[in-house]
SESE-163751 format. One record per residue: residue number from 1; residue in one letter; chain; x negated, z negated, y of N, C-alpha, C in turn. Coordinates in nm, 4 decimals. Each point is the difference from the previous one (the first is absolute). Example, Ala and Ser with C-alpha at 12.3 -4.5 7.8 and 13.67 -1.06 7.14 Angstrom:
<nodes>
NODE     k   r   c      neast        nup     nnorth     caeast       caup    canorth      ceast        cup     cnorth
NODE     1   A   A    -1.3190    -0.7800    -0.5690     0.0890     0.0000     0.1190    -0.0900     0.0000     0.1200
NODE     2   S   A     0.0350     0.0720     0.1050    -0.0820    -0.0060     0.1190     0.0770    -0.0730     0.1090
</nodes>
This chain:
<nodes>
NODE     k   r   c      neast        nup     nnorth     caeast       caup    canorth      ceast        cup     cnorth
NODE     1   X   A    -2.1751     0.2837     0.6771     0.1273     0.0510    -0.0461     0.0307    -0.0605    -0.1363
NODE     2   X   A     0.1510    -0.0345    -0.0030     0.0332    -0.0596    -0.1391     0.0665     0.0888    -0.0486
NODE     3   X   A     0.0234     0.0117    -0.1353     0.0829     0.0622    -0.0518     0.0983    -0.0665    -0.1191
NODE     4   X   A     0.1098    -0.0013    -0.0114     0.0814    -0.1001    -0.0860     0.0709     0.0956    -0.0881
NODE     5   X   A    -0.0173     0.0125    -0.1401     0.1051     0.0552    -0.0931    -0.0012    -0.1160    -0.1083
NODE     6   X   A     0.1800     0.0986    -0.0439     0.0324    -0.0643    -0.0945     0.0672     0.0496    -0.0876
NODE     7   X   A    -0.1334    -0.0377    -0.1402     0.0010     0.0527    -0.1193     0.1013    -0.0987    -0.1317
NODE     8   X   A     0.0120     0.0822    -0.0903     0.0587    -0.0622    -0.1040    -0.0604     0.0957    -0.0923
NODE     9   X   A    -0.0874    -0.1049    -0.0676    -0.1577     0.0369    -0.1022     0.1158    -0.0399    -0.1414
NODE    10   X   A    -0.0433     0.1402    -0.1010    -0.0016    -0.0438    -0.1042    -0.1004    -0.0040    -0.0947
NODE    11   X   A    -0.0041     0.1681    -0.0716    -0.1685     0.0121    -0.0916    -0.1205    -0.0395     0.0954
NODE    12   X   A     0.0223     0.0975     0.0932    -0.1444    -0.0392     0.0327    -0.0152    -0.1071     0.1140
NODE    13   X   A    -0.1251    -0.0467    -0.0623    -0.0667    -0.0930     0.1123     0.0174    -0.0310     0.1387
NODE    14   X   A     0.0345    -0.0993     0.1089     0.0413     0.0594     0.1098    -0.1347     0.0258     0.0407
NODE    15   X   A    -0.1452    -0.0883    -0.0584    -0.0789     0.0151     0.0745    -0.0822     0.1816    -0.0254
NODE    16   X   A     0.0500     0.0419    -0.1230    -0.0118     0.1562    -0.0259     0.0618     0.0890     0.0946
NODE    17   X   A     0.1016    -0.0562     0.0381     0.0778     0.0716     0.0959    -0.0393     0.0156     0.1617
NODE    18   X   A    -0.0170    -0.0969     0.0345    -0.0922    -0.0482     0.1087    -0.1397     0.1075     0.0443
NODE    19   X   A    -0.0711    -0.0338    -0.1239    -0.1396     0.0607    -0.0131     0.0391     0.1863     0.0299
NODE    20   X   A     0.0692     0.0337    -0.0487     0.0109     0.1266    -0.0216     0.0952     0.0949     0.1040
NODE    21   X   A     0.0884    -0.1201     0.1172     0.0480     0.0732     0.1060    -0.0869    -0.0351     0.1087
NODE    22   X   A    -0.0564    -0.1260     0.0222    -0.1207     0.0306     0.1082    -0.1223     0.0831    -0.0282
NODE    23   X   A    -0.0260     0.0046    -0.1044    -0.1171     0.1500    -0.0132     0.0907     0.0973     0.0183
NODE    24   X   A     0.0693     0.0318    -0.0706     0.1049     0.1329     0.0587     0.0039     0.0237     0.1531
NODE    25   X   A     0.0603    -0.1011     0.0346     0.0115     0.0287     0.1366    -0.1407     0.0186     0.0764
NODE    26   X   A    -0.1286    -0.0789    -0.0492    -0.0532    -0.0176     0.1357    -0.0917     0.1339    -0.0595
NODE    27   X   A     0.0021     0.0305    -0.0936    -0.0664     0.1451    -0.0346     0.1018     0.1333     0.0968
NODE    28   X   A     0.1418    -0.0059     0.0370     0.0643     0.0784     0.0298    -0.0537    -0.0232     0.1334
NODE    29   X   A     0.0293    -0.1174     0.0636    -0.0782    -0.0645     0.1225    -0.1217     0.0901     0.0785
NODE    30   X   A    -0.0693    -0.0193    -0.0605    -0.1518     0.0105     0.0286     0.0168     0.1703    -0.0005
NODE    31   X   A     0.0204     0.0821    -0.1021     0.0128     0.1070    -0.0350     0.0804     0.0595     0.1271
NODE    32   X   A     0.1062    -0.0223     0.0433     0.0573     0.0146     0.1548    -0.0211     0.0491     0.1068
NODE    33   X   A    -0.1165    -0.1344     0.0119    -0.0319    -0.0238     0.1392    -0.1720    -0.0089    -0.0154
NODE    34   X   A    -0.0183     0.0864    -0.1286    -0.1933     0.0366    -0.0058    -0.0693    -0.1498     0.0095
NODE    35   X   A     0.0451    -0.1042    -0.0108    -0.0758    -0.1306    -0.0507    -0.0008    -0.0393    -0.1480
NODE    36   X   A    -0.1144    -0.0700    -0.0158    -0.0406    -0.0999    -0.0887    -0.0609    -0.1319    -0.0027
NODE    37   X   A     0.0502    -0.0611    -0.1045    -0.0537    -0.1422    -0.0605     0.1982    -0.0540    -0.0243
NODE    38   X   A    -0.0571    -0.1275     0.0370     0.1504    -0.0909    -0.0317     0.0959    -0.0246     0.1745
NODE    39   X   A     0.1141     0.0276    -0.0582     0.1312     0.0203     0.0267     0.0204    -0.1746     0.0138
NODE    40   X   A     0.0488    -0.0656    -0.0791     0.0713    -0.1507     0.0076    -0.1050    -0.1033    -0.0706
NODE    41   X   A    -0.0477    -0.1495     0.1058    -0.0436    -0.0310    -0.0127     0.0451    -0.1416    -0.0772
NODE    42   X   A    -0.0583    -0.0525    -0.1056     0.0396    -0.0928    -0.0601     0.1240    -0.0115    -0.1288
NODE    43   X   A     0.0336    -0.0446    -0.0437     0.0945     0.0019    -0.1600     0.1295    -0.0098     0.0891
NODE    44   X   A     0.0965     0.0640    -0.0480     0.1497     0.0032    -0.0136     0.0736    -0.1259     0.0009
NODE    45   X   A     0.1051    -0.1086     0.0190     0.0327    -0.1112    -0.0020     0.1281     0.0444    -0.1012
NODE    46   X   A     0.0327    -0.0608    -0.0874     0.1288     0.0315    -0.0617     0.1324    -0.1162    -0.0062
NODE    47   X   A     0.0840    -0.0420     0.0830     0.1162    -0.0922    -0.0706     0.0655     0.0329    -0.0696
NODE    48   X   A     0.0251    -0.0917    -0.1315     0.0786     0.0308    -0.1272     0.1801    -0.0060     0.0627
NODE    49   X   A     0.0835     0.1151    -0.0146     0.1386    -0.0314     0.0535     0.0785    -0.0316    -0.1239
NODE    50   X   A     0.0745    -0.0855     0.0652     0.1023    -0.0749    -0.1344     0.1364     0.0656     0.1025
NODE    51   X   A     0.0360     0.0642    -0.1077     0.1176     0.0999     0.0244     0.1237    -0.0807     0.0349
NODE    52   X   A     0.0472    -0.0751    -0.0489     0.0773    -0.0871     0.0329     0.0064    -0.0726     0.1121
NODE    53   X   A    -0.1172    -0.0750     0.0384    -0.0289    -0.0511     0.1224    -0.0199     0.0408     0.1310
NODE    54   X   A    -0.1108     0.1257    -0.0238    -0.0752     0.0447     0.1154    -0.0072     0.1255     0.0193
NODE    55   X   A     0.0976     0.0741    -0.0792    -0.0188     0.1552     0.0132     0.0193     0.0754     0.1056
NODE    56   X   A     0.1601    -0.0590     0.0694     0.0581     0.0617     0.1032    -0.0484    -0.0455     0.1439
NODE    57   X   A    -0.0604    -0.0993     0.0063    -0.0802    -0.0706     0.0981    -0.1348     0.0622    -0.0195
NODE    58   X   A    -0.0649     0.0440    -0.0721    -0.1376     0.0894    -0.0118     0.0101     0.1521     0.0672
NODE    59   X   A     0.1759     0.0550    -0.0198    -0.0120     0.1258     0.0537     0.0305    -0.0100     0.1283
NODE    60   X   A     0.0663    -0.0835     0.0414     0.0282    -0.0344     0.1440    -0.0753    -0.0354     0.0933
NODE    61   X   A    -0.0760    -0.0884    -0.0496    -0.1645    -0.0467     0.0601    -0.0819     0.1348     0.0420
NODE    62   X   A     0.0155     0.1117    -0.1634    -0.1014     0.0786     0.0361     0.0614     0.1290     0.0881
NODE    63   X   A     0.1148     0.0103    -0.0038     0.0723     0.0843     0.0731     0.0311    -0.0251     0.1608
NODE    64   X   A    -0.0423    -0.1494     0.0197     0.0403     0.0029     0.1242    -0.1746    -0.0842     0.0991
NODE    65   X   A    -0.0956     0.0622    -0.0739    -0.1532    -0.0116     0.0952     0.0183     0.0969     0.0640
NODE    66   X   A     0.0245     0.0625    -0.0250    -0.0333     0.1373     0.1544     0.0580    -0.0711     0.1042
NODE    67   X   A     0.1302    -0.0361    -0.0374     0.1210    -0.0841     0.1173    -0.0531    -0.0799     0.0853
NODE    68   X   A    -0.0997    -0.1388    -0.1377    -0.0375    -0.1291     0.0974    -0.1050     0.0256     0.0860
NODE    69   X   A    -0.0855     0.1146    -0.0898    -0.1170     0.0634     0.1155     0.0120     0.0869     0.1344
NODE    70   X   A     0.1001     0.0076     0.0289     0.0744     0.0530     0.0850    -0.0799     0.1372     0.0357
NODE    71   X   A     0.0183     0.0847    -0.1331    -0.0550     0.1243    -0.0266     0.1388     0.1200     0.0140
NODE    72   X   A     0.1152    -0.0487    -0.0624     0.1166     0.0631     0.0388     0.1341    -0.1247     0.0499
NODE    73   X   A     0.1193     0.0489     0.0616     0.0813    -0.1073     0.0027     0.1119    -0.0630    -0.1225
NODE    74   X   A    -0.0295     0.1425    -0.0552     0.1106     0.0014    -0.1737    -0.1171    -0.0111    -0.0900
NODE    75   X   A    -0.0047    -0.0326    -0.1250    -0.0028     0.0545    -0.1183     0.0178     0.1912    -0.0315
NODE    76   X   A     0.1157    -0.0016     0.0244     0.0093     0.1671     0.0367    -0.0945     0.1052     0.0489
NODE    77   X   A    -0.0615    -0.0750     0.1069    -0.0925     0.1087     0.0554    -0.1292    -0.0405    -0.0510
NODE    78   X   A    -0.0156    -0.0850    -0.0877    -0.1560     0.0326    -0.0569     0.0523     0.1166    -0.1150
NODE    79   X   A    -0.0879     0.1127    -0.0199     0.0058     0.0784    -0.1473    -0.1025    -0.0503    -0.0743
NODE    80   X   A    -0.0604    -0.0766     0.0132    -0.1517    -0.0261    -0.0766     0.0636    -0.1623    -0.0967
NODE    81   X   A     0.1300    -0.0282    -0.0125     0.0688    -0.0431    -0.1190     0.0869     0.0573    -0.0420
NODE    82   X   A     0.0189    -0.0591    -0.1551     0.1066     0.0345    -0.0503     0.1418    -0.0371     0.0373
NODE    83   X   A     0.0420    -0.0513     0.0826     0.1200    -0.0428     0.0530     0.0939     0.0798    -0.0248
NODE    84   X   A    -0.0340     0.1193     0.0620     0.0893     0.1478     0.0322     0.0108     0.0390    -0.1335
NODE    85   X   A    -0.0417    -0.0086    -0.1324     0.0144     0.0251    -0.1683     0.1102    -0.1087    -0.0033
NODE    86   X   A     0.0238    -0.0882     0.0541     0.0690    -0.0921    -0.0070     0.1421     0.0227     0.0392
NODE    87   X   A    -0.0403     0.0347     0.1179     0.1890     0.0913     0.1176     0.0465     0.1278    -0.0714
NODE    88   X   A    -0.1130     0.1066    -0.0513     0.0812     0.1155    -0.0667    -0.0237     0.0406    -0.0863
NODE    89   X   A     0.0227     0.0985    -0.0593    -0.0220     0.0485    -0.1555    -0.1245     0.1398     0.0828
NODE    90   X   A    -0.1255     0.0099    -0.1173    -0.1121     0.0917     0.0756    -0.0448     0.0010    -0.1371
NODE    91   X   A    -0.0396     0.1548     0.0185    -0.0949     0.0497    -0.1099    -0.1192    -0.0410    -0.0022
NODE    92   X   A    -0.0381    -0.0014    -0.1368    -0.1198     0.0065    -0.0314    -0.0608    -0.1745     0.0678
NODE    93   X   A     0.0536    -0.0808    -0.0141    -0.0330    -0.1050     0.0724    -0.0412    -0.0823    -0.1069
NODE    94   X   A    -0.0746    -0.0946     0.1058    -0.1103    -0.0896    -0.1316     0.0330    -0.1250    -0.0082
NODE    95   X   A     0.1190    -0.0254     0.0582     0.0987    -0.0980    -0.0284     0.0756    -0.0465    -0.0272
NODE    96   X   A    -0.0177    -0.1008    -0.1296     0.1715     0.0328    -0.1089     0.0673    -0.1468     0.1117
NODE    97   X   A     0.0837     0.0519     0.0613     0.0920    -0.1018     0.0853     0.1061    -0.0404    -0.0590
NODE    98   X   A     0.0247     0.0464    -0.1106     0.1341    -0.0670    -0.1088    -0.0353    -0.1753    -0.0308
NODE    99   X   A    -0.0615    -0.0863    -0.0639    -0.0090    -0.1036    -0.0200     0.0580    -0.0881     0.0989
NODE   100   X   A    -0.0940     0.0222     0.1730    -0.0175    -0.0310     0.1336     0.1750     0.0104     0.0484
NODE   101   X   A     0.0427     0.1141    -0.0142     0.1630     0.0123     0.0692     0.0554    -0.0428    -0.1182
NODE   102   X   A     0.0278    -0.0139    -0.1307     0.0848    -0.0651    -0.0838     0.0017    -0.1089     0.0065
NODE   103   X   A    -0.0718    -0.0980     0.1033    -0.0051    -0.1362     0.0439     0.1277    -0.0026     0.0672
NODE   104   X   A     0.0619     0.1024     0.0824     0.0889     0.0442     0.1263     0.0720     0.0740    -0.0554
NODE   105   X   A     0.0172     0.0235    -0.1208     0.1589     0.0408    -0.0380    -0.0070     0.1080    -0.0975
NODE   106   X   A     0.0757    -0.0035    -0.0383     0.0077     0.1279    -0.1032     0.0196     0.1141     0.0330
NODE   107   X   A     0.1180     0.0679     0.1458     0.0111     0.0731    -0.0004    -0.1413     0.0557     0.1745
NODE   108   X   A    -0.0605     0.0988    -0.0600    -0.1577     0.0579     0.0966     0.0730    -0.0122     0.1258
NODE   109   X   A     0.1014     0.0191     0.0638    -0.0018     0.0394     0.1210     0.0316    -0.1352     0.0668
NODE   110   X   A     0.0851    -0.1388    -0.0650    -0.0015    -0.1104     0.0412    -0.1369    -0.0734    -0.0533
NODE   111   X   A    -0.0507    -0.0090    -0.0674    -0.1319    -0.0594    -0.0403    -0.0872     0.0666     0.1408
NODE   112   X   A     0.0277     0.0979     0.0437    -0.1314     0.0245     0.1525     0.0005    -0.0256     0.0368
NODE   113   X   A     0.1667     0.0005     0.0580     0.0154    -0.0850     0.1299    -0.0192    -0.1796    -0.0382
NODE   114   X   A     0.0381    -0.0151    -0.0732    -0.0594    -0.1806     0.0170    -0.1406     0.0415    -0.0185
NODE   115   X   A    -0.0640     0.0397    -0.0791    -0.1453     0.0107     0.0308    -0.0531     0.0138     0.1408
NODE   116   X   A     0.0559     0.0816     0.0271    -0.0309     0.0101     0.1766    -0.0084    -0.1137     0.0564
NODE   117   X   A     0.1289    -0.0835    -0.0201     0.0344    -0.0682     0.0818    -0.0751    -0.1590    -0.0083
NODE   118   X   A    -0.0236    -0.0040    -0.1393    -0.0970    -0.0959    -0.0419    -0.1438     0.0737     0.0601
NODE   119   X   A    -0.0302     0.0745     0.0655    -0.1742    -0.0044     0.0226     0.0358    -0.0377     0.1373
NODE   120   X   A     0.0895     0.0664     0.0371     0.0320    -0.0581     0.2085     0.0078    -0.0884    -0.0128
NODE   121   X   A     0.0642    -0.1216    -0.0743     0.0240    -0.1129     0.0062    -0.1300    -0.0859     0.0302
NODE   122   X   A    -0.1199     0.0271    -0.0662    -0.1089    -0.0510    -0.0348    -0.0828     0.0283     0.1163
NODE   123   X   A     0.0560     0.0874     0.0883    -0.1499     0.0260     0.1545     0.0065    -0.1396     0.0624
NODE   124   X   A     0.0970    -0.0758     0.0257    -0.0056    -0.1010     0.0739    -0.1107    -0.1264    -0.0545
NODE   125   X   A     0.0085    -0.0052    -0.1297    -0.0961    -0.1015    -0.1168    -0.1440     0.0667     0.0468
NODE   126   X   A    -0.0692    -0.0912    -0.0376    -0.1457     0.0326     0.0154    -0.1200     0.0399    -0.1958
NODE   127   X   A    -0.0159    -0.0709     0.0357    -0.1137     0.0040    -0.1635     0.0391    -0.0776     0.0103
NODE   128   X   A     0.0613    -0.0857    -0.1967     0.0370    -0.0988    -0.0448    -0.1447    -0.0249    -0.1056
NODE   129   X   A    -0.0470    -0.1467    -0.0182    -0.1371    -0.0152    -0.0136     0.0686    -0.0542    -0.1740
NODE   130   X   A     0.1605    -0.0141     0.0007     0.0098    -0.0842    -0.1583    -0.0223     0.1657    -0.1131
NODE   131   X   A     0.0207     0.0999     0.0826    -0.0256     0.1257    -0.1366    -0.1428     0.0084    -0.0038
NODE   132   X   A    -0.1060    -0.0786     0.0361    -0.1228     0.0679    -0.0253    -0.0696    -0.1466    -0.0432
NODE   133   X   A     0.1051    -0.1181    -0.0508    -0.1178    -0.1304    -0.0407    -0.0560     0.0776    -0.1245
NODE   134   X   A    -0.0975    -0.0238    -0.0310    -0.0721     0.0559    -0.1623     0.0216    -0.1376    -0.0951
NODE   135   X   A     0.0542     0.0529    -0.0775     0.0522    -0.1390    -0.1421    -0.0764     0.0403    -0.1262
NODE   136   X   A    -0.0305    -0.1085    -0.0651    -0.1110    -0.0184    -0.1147     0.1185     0.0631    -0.0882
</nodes>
């Protein structure tokens, strides 16, 4: 199982950050379901996003794996992304979607819908291999 988020690190460390939600979690984990030891095997992979370039293509990518895995047929019907923080206004949510839709307009209710419409656009594309060359 993969798991893909996407952070925007300031004080702290991302690799502090990292460290401290997979122990979180795999302590919540284990605690659960009455197991122990380790949860995720091996270090975290991180790509640096250049906001300008690759931002809106990073959420689209990551918003639409459930899709290519043919786990749901929308985006929509996975809940296990943030997409849906994306379509409506929800409490208590852990996703500031303002930056992401001010790409799509100023006013929230036209910025969704092109948001929307920009992630449908993207089921037909596959993985593009030029957002992940690594540059010195």
């Amino acid at each position: 199982m993969k798991i893909h988020l996407l952070l925007e690190v300031e004080r702290a460390p991302l690799s502090r950050i990292m460290q401290s939600l997979l122990f979180r979690y795999t302590q919540y984990f284990n605690r659960r379901y009455r197991l122990v030891g380790h949860l995720f095997q091996g270090r975290y992979k991180a790509i640096v996003c250049d906001k300008d370039a690759y931002l809106l293509e990073l959420v689209r990518y990551i918003h639409l794996n459930p899709v290519r895995a043919r786990l749901v047929k929308g985006p929509e019907d996975y809940v296990w992304t943030g997409h849906l923080s994306y379509l409506e206004e929800r409490e208590e949510d852990l996703i500031d979607a303002g930056f992401v839709l001010a790409q799509f307009g100023d006013d929230r209710s036209t910025a969704r819908r092109r948001y929307r419409r920009f992630v449908w656009e993207g089921i037909p594309g596959g993985h593009e291999k030029k957002y992940y060359q690594v540059k010195d």
